[in-house]
C-alpha positions in Angstrom: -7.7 -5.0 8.5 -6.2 -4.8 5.1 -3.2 -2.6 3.5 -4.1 0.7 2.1 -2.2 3.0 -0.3 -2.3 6.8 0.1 -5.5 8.2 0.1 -5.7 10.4 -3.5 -2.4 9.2 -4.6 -3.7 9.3 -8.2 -3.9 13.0 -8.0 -1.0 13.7 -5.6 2.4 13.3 -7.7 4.6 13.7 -5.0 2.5 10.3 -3.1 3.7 7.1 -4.0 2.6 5.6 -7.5 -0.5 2.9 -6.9 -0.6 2.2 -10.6 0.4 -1.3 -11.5 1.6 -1.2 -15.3 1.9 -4.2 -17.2 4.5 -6.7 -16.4 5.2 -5.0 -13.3 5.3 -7.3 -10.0 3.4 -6.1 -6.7 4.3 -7.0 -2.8 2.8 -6.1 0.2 3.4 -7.5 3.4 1.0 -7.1 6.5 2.2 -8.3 10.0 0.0 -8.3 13.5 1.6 -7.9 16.5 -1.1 -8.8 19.2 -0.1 -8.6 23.3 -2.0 -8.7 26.5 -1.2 -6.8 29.8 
């Protein structure tokens, strides 16, 4: 499993930006929840 950004995004102005420019700082954080039953 790994974090994604929007399918397309390039192309889709109103989606979220996935272009890092220079200088700019990038954060993603991933949590797992895992249970049993």
């Amino acid at each position: 499993l790994e974090t994604q950004h929007f399918p397309d995004s390039p192309n889709k102005p109103h989606f979220p930006s996935t272009v890092l420019r220079p200088g700019q700082k990038f954060e993603s954080t991933t949590i797992f929840r895992f249970s049993s039953k």
